[in-house]
C-alpha positions in Angstrom: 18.0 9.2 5.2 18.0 11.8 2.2 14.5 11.9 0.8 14.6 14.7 -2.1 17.2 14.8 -5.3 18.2 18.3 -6.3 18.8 17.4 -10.2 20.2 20.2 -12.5 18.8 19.8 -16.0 20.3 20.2 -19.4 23.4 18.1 -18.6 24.2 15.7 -22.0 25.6 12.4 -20.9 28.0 9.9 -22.1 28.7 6.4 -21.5 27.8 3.4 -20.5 25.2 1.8 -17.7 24.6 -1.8 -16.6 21.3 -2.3 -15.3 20.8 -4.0 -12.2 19.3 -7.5 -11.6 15.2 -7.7 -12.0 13.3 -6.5 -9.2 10.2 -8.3 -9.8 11.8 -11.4 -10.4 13.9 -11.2 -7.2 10.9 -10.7 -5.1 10.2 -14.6 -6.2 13.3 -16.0 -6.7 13.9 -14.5 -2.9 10.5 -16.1 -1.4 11.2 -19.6 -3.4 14.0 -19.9 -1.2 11.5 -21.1 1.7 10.7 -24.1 -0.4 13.6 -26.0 0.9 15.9 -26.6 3.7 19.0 -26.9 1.5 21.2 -23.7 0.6 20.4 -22.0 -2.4 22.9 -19.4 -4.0 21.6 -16.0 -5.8 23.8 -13.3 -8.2 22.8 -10.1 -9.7 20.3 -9.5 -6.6 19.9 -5.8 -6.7 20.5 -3.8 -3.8 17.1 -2.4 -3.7 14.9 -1.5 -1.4 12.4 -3.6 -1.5 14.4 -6.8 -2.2 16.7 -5.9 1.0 13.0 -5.8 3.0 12.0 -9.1 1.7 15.8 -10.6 2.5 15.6 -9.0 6.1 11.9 -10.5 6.4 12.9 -13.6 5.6 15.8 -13.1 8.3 13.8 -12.6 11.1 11.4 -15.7 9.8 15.0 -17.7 10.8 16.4 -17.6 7.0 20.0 -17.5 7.1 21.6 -14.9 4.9 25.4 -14.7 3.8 25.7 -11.7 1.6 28.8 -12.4 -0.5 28.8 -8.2 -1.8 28.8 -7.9 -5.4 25.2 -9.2 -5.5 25.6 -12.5 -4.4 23.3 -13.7 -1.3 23.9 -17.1 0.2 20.6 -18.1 1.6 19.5 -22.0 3.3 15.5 -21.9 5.5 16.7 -25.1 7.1 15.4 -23.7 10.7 12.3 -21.8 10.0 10.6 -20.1 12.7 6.7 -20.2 12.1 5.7 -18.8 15.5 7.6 -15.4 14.3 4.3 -15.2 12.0 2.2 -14.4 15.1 4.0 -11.2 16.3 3.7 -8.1 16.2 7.1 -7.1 14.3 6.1 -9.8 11.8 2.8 -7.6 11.3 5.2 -4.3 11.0 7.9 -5.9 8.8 5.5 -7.3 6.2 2.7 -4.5 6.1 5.5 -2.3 4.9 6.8 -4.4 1.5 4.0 -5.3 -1.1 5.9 -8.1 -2.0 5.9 -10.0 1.2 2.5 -11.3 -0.4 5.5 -13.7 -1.8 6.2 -15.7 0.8 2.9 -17.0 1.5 2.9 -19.9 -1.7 6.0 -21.3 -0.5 4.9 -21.3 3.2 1.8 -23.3 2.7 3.5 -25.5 0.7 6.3 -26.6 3.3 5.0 -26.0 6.0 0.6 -25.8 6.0 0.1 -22.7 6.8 0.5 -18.9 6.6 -0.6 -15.7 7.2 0.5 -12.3 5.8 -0.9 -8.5 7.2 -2.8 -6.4 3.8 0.7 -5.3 2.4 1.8 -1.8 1.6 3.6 -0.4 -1.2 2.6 2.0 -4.7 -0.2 4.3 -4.4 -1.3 3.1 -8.3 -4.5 2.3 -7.4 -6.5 -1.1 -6.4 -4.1 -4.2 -6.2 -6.0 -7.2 -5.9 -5.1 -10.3 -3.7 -8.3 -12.7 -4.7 -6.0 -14.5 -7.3 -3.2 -15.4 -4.9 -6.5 -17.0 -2.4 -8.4 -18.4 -4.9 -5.4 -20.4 -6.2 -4.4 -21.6 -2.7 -8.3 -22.5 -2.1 -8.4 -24.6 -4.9 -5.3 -26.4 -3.8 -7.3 -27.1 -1.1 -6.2 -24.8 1.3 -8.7 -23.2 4.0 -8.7 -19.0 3.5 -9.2 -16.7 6.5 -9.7 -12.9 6.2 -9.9 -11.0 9.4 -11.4 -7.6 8.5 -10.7 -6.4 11.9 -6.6 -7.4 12.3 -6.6 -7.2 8.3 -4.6 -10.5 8.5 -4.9 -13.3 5.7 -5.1 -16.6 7.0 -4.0 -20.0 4.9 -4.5 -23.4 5.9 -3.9 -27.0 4.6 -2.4 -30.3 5.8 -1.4 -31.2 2.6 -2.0 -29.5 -0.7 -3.9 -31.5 -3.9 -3.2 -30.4 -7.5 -6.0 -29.9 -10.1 -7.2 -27.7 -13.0 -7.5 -24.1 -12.8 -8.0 -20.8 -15.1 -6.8 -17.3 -13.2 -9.6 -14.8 -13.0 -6.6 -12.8 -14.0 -3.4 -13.3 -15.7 -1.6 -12.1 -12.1 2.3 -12.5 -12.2 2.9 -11.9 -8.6 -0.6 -14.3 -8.1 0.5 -17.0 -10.9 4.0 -17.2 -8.8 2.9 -17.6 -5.3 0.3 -20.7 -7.0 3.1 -22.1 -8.5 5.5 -21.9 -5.6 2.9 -23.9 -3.8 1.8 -26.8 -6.8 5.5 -27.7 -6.8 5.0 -29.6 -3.7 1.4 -30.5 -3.9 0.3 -34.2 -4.7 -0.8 -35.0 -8.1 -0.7 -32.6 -11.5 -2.1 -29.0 -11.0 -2.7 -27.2 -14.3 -2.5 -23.9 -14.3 -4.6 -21.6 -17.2 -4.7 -18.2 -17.8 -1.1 -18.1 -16.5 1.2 -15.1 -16.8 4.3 -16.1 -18.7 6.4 -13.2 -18.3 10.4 -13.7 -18.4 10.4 -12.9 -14.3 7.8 -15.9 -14.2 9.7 -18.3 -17.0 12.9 -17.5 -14.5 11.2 -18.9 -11.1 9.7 -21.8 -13.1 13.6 -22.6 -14.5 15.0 -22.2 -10.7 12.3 -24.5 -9.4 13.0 -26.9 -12.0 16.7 -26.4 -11.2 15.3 -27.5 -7.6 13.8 -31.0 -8.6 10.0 -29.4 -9.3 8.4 -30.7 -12.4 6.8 -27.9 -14.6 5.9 -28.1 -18.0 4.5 -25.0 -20.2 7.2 -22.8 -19.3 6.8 -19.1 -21.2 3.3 -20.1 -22.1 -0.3 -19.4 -20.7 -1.0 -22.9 -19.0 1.4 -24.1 -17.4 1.2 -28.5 -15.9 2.9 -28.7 -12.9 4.0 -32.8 -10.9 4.2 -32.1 -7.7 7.1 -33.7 -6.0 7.8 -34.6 -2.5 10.6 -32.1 -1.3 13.4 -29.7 -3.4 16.6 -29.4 -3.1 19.3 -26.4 -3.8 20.8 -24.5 -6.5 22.4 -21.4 -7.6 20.3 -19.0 -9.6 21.3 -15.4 -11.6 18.4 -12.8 -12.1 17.9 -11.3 -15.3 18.9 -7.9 -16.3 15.8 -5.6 -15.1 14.1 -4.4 -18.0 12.2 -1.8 -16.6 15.3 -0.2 -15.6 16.4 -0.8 -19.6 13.7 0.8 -21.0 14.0 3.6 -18.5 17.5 4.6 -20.0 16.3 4.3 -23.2 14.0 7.2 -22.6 16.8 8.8 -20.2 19.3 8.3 -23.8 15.8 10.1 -26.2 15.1 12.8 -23.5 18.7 14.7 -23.2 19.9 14.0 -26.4 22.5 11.8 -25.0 24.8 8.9 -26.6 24.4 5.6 -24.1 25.5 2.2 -24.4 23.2 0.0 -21.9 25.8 -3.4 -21.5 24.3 -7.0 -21.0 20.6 -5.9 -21.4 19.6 -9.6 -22.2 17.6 -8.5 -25.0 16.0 -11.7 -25.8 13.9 -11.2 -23.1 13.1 -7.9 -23.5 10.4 -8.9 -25.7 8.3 -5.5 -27.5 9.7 -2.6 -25.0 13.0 -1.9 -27.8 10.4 -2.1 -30.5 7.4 0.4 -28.6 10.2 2.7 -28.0 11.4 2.3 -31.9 8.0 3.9 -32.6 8.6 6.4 -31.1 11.8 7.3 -33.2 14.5 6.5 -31.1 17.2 5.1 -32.8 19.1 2.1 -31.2 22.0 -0.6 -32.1 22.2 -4.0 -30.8 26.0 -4.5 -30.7 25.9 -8.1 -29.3 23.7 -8.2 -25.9 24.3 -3.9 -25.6 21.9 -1.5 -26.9 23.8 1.7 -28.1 21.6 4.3 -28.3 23.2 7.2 -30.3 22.5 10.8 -29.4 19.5 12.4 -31.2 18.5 15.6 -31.5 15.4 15.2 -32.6 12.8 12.0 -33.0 9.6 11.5 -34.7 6.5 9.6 -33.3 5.3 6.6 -35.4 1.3 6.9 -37.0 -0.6 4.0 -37.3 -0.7 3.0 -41.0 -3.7 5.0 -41.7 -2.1 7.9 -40.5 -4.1 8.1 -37.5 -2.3 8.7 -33.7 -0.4 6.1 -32.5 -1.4 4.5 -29.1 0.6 2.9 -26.8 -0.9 0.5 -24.3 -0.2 -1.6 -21.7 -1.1 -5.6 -22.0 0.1 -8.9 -20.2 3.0 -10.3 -21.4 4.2 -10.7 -24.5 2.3 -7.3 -24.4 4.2 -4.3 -23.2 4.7 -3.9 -19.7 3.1 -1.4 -17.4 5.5 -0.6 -15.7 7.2 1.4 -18.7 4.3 3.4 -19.7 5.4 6.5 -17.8 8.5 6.6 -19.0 6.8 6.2 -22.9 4.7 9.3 -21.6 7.7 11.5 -20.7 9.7 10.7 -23.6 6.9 11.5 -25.7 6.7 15.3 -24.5 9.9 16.4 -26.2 9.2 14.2 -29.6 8.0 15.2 -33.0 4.2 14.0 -33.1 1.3 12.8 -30.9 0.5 9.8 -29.2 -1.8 8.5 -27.0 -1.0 6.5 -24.1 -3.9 4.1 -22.2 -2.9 2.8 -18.9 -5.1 0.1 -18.9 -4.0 -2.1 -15.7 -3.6 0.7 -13.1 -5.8 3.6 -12.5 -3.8 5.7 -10.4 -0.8 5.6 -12.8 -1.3 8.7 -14.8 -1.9 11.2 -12.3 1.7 12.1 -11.9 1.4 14.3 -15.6 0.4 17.0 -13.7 3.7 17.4 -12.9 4.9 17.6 -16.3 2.2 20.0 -17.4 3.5 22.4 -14.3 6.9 21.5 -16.4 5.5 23.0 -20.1 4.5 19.5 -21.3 1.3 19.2 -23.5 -0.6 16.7 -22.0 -4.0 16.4 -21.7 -4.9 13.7 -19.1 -8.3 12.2 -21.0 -9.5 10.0 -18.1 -7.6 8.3 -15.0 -6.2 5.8 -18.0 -5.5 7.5 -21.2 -3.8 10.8 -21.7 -2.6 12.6 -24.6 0.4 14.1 -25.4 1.5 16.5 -28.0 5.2 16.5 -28.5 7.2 19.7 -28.1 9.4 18.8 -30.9 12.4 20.6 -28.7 11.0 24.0 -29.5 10.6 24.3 -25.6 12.8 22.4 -23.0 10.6 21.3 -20.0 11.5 23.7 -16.8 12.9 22.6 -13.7 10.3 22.6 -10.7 9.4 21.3 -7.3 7.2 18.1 -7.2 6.8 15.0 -5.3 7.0 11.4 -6.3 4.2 9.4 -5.8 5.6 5.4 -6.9 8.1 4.3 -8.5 7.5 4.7 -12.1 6.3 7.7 -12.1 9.6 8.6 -9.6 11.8 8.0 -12.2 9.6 9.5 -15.3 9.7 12.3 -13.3 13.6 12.3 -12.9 14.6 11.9 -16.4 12.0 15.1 -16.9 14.1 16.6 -14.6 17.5 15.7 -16.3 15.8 17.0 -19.7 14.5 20.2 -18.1 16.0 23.5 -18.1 16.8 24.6 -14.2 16.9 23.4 -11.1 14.4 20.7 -10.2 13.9 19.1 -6.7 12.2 16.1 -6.0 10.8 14.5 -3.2 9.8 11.3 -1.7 12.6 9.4 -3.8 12.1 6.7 -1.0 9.7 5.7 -3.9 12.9 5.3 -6.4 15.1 4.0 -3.9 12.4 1.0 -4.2 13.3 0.2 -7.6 16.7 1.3 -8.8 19.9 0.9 -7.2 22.1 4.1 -6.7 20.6 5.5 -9.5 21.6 9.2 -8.6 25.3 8.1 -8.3 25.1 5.1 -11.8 23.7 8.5 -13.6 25.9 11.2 -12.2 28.9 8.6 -13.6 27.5 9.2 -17.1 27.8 13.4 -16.7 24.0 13.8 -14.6 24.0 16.3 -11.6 22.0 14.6 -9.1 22.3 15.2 -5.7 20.5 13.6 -2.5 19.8 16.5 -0.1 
């Protein structure tokens, strides 16, 4: 398996990109799948990494899996096989995906019990799990940790709904507590919920199923438990991480893109965060053409004072963009400071770009500055390693901004979260290659 991408900067592209289906919602959409025996049909599942871990885990559970090609995976759990859970290639297979944390909802739900190894994934810092247990617990269900193993253990006969507020607005937690209300007895009520579009899509597909949920796109959400679900066909929404990503790729080489069928209604804040930061853009139906600029000015607060940019739970803007607001911000017109307030790993990869000629300066592990070169300097091409996915493909579109050769390594981290992305770019005039 390649693991580096030689990229040769400087290149302007043309064209246009369609992003691939939503990672994160995938990861749920994929585990929901468990909550009935009848077949269930998904499109625009990206071919991804992770999602192809979590579609073989689900294999090996007994899941059967018809991949149609063209993003379309055929998938019926009508022969589950809950002993698999004790072995030790179920311990391998789900200590390697962070998302496997997924399956455990739907499990306990169906089928009264599971158990899932601590799971793997970004180096971003801390990742809680309480959420997901304390959600289960108060459905009733009986929590096991063993330190030793490192195994989490859930239990119940049956499943009771009732009232609950999130000691955290979790979207993988709210998800996997949803996933197991729907087939709980009586009305759980869910406060503090996340509503993001990933989470208003799993609540539509479970309704779609026969579940009864209420709320949907807000913070509480009142969910009927039924006795069993049934089958449907579900489409994943256009990934807007990887949207916003080419909207920083289109600001960072000067480059005229047109980004089809972004499903910009859900896209909530992240066009308007990365308006602030002057980039122009055109909504020409559901496309975003973003024309080529050669240079773009960072907003000021009304006052005049710096502009911040900060993460926030949804309708706030997304994590998982703020690197790619960072990079773009290093060849702008202006200053602005960016506060990483979820992760606290997330920043360190600016080193990176300093080594590069960016003016950063990294204030704490959550906010760092950054002084826009205006274009006066290109970034240079260097050697550097990425260390999640984010910051993998920040770092890449530094790379396809920067003068030189750059090499980086450990895109294992990218492959995670963006489908072909070397060859999707190279089609728009990139030079990446996997060595």
């Amino acid at each position: 398996m390649a693991n580096s991408f030689e990229v040769q900067g400087g290149c302007k592209l043309k064209g246009e990109i369609t992003p691939q289906g939503a990672k994160n919602e995938a990861l749920q959409i994929i585990s929901a799948v468990l909550l009935t025996d009848q077949q269930v049909t998904l499109s625009n599942v990206p071919d991804i990494r992770d999602v192809n871990k979590l579609i073989d885990l689900l294999a090996s559970l007994g899941v059967k899996v018809d991949r149609k090609g063209n993003g379309v995976v055929v998938m019926q759990a009508d022969q589950v096989n809950m002993d698999y859970l004790e072995t030790a290639e179920f311990a391998k297979q789900a200590a390697a995906l962070r998302g496997s944390i997924m399956i455990v909802g739907p499990l306990l739900a169906r089928f009264g019990k599971a158990c899932i190894p601590k799971p793997g994934g970004d180096k971003i810092g801390r990742r809680r799990l309480d959420t997901h247990f304390i959600g289960f617990m108060n459905l009733g269900a009986q929590f096991d940790f063993d330190g030793k193993e490192e195994f989490y253990r859930v239990q119940a006969p049956s499943l009771k709904g009732c009232y609950m507020l999130l000691d955290e607005a979790s979207v993988t937690g709210t998800a996997n507590i949803v996933m197991a209300a729907v087939l709980a007895q009586g009305t759980t009520t869910i406060y503090n919920a996340a509503c993001e579009p990933y989470l208003q899509q799993l609540c539509k597909m479970l309704n779609s199923m026969g579940a009864r949920i209420s709320g949907i796109g807000s913070n509480m959400l009142v969910i009927e438990g039924v006795s069993k679900l049934g089958g449907c066909s579900h489409r994943m929404l256009p990934d807007m991480i990887e949207i916003g990503s080419f909207i920083g790729l289109a600001a960072m080489t000067a480059s005229e893109i047109t980004i089809k069928n972004a499903g910009i209604e859900h896209l909530g804040i992240i066009p308007s965060v990365f308006k602030r930061l002057g980039i122009q853009m055109e909504f020409r139906g559901d496309d975003i053409f973003i024309p080529a600029q050669e240079r773009y000015e960072i907003d000021t607060f009304i006052d005049g004072s710096i502009l911040t940019i900060a993460d926030a739970i949804w309708p706030g803007f997304t994590p998982d963009l703020l690197s790619v607001v960072l990079v773009t911000a290093t060849q702008a017109n202006g200053t602005v400071l960016i506060h990483q307030k979820m992760f606290e790993s997330r920043l360190f990869f600016v080193d990176k770009l300093i080594d590069m000629g960016a003016q950063i300066i990294l204030c704490d592990p959550h906010r760092a500055t950054v002084i826009g070169l205006n274009r006066k300097h290109a970034l240079k091409g260097i050697h550097m390693t990425s260390p999640d996915i984010r910051a993998g493909v920040a770092l890449l579109i530094a790379a396809l901004s920067a003068e030189g050769k750059s090499v980086i390594h450990n895109i294992e981290q990218i492959d995670r979260g963006y489908e072909r992305i070397d060859e999707r770019l190279n089609a728009l005039g990139a030079s990446i290659k996997r060595v």
